[in-house]
Chimera marker file (.cmm) of the C-alpha trace (Angstrom):
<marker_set name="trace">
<marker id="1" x="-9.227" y="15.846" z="24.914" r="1" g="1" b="0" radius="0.5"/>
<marker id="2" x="-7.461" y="13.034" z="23.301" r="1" g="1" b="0" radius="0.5"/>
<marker id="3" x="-4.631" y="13.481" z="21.103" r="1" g="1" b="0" radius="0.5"/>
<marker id="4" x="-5.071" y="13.014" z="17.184" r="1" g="1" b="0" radius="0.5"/>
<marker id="5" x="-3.582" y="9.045" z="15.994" r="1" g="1" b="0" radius="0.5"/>
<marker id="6" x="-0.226" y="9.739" z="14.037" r="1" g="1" b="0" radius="0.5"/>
<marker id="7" x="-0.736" y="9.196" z="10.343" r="1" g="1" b="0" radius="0.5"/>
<marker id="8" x="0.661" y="5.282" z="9.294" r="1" g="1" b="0" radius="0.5"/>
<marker id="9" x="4.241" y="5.307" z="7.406" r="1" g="1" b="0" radius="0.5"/>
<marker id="10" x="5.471" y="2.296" z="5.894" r="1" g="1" b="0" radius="0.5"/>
<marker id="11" x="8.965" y="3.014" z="3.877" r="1" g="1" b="0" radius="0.5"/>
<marker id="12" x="9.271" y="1.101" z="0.208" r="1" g="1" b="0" radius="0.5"/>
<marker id="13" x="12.532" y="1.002" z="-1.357" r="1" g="1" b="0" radius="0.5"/>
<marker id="14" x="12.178" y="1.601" z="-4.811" r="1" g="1" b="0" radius="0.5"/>
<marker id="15" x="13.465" y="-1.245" z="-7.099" r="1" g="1" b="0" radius="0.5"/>
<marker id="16" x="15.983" y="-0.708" z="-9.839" r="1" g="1" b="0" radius="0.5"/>
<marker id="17" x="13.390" y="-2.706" z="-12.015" r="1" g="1" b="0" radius="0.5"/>
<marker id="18" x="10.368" y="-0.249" z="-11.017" r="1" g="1" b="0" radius="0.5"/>
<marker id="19" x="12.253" y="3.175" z="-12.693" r="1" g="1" b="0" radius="0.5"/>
<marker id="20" x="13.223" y="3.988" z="-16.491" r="1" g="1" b="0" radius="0.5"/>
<marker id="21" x="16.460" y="5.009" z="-17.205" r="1" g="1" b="0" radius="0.5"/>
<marker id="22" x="15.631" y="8.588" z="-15.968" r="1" g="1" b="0" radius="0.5"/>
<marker id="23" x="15.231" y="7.076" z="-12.692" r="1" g="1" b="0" radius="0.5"/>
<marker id="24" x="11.079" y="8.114" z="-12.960" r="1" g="1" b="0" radius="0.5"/>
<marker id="25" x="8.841" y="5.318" z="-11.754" r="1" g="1" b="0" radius="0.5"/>
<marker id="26" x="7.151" y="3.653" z="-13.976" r="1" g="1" b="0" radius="0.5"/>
<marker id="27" x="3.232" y="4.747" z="-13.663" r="1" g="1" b="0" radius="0.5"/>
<marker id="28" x="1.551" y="1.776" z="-12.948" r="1" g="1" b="0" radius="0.5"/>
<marker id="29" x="4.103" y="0.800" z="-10.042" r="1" g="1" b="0" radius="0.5"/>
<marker id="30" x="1.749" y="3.072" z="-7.925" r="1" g="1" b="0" radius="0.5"/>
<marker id="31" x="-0.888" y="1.346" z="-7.697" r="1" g="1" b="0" radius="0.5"/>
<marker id="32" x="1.532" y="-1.669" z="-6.798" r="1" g="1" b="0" radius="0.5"/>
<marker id="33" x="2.891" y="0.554" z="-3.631" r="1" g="1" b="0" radius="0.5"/>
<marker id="34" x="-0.712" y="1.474" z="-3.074" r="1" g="1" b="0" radius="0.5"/>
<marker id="35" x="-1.264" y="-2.168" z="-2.615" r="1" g="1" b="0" radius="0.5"/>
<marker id="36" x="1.741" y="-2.481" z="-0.088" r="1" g="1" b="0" radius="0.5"/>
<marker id="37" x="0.902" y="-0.026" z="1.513" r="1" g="1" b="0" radius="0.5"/>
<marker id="38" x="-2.864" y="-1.013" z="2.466" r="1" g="1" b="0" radius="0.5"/>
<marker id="39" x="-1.124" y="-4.371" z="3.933" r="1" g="1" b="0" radius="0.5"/>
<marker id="40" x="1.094" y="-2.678" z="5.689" r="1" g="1" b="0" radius="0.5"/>
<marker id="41" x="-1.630" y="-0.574" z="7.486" r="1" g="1" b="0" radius="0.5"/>
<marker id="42" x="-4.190" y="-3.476" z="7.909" r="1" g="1" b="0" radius="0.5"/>
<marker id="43" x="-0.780" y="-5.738" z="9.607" r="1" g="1" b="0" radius="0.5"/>
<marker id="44" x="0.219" y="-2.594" z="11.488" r="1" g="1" b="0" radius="0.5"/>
<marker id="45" x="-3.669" y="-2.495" z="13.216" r="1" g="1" b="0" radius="0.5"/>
<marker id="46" x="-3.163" y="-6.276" z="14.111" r="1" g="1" b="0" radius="0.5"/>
<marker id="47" x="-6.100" y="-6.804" z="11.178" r="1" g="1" b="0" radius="0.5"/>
<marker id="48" x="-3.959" y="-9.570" z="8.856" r="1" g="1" b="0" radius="0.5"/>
<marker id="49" x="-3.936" y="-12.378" z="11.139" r="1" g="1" b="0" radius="0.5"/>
<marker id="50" x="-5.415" y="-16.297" z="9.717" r="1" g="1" b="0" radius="0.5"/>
<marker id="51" x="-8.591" y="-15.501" z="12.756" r="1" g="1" b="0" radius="0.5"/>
<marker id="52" x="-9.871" y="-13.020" z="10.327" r="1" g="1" b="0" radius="0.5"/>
<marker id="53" x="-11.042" y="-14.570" z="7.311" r="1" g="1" b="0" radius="0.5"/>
<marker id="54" x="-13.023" y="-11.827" z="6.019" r="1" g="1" b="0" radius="0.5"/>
<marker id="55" x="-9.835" y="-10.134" z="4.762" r="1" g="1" b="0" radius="0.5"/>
<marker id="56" x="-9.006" y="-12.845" z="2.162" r="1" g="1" b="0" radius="0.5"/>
<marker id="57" x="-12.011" y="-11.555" z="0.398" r="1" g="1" b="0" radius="0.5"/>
<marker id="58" x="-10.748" y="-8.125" z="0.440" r="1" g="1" b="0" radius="0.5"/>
<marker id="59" x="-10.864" y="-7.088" z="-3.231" r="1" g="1" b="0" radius="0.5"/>
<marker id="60" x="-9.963" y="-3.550" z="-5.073" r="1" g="1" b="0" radius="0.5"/>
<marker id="61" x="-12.375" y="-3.672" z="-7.898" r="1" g="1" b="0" radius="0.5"/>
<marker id="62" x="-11.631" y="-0.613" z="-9.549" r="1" g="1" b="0" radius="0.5"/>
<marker id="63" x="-8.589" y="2.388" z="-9.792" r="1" g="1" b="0" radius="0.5"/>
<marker id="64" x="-7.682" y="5.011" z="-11.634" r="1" g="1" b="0" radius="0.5"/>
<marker id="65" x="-4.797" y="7.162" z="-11.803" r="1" g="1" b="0" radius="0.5"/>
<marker id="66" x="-4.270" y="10.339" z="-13.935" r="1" g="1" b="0" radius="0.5"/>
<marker id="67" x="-0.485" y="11.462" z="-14.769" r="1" g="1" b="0" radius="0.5"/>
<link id1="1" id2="2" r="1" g="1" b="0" radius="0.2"/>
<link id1="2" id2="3" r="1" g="1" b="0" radius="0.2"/>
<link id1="3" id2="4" r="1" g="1" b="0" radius="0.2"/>
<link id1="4" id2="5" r="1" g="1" b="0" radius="0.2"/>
<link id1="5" id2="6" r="1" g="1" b="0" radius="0.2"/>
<link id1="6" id2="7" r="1" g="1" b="0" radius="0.2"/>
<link id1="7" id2="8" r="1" g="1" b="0" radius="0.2"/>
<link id1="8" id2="9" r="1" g="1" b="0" radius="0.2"/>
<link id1="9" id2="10" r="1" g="1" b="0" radius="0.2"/>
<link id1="10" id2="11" r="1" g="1" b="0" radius="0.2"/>
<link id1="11" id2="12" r="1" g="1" b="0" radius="0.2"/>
<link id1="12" id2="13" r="1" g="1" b="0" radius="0.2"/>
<link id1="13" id2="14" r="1" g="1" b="0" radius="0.2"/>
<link id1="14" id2="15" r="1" g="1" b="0" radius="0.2"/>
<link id1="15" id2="16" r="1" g="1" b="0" radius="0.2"/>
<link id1="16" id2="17" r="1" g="1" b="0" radius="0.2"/>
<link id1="17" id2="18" r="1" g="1" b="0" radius="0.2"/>
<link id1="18" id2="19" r="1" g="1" b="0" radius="0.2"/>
<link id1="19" id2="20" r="1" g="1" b="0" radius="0.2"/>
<link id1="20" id2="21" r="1" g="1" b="0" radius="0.2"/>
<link id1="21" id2="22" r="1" g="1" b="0" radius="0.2"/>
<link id1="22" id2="23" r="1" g="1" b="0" radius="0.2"/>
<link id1="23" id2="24" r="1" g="1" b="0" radius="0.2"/>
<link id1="24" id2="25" r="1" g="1" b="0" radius="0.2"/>
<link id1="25" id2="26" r="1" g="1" b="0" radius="0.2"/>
<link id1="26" id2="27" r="1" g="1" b="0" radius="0.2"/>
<link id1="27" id2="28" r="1" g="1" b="0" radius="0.2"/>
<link id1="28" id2="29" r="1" g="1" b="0" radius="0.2"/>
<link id1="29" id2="30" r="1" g="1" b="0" radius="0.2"/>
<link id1="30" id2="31" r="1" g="1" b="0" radius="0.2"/>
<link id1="31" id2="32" r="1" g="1" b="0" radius="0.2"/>
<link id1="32" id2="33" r="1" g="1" b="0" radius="0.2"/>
<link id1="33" id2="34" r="1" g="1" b="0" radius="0.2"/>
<link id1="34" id2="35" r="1" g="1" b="0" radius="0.2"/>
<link id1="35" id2="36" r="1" g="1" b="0" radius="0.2"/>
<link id1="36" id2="37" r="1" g="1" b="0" radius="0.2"/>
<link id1="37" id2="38" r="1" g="1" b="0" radius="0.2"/>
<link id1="38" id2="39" r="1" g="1" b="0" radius="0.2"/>
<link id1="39" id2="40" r="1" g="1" b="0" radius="0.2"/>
<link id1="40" id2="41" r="1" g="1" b="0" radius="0.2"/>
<link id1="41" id2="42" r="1" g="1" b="0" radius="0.2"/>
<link id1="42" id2="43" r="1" g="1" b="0" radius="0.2"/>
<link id1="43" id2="44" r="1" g="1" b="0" radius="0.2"/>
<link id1="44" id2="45" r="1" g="1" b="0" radius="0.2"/>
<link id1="45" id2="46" r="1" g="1" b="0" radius="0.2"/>
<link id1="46" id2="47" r="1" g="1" b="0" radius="0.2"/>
<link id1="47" id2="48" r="1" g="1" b="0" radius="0.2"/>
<link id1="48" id2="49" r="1" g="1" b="0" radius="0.2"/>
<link id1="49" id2="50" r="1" g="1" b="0" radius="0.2"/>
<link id1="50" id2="51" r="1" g="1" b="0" radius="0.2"/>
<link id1="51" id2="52" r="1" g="1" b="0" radius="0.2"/>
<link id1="52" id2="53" r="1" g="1" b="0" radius="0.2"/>
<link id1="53" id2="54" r="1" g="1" b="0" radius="0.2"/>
<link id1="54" id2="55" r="1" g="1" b="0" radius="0.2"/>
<link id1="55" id2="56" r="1" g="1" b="0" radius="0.2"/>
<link id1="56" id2="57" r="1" g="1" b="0" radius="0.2"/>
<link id1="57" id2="58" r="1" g="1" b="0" radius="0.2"/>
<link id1="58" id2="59" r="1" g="1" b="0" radius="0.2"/>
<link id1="59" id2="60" r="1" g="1" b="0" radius="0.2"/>
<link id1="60" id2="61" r="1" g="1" b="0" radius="0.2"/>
<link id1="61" id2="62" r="1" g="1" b="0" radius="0.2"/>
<link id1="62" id2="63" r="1" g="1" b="0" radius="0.2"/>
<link id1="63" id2="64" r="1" g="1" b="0" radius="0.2"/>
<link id1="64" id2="65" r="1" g="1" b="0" radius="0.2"/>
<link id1="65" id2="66" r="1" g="1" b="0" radius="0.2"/>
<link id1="66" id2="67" r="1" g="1" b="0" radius="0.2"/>
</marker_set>
């Protein structure tokens, strides 16, 4: 039995710019770091290299967040 893959991690610093003066991020910074993070995975997997074109036509069409 193989063993389960370890779940990705990619660590974002949080920009002074991104927060309000309570130091809450501003709401639709997530979907920015949702963004970065997807990248981050598909470089990670060896998927964002110039041989694979299909990527470049990659598109997120829709999102919605609730807060």
């Amino acid at each position: 039995m193989s063993a389960a893959p370890s779940p990705f991690r990619h660590t974002l610093r949080v920009r002074w710019s991104e927060v309000d003066p309570q130091g809450v991020v501003f709401n639709p910074n997530y979907f920015v770091y949702a963004d970065v993070a997807g990248t981050e995975f598909f470089r990670s997997i060896g998927m964002l290299q110039s041989t694979m074109p299909d990527l470049q036509e990659c598109y997120a069409v829709d999102a919605h967040a609730q807060f």
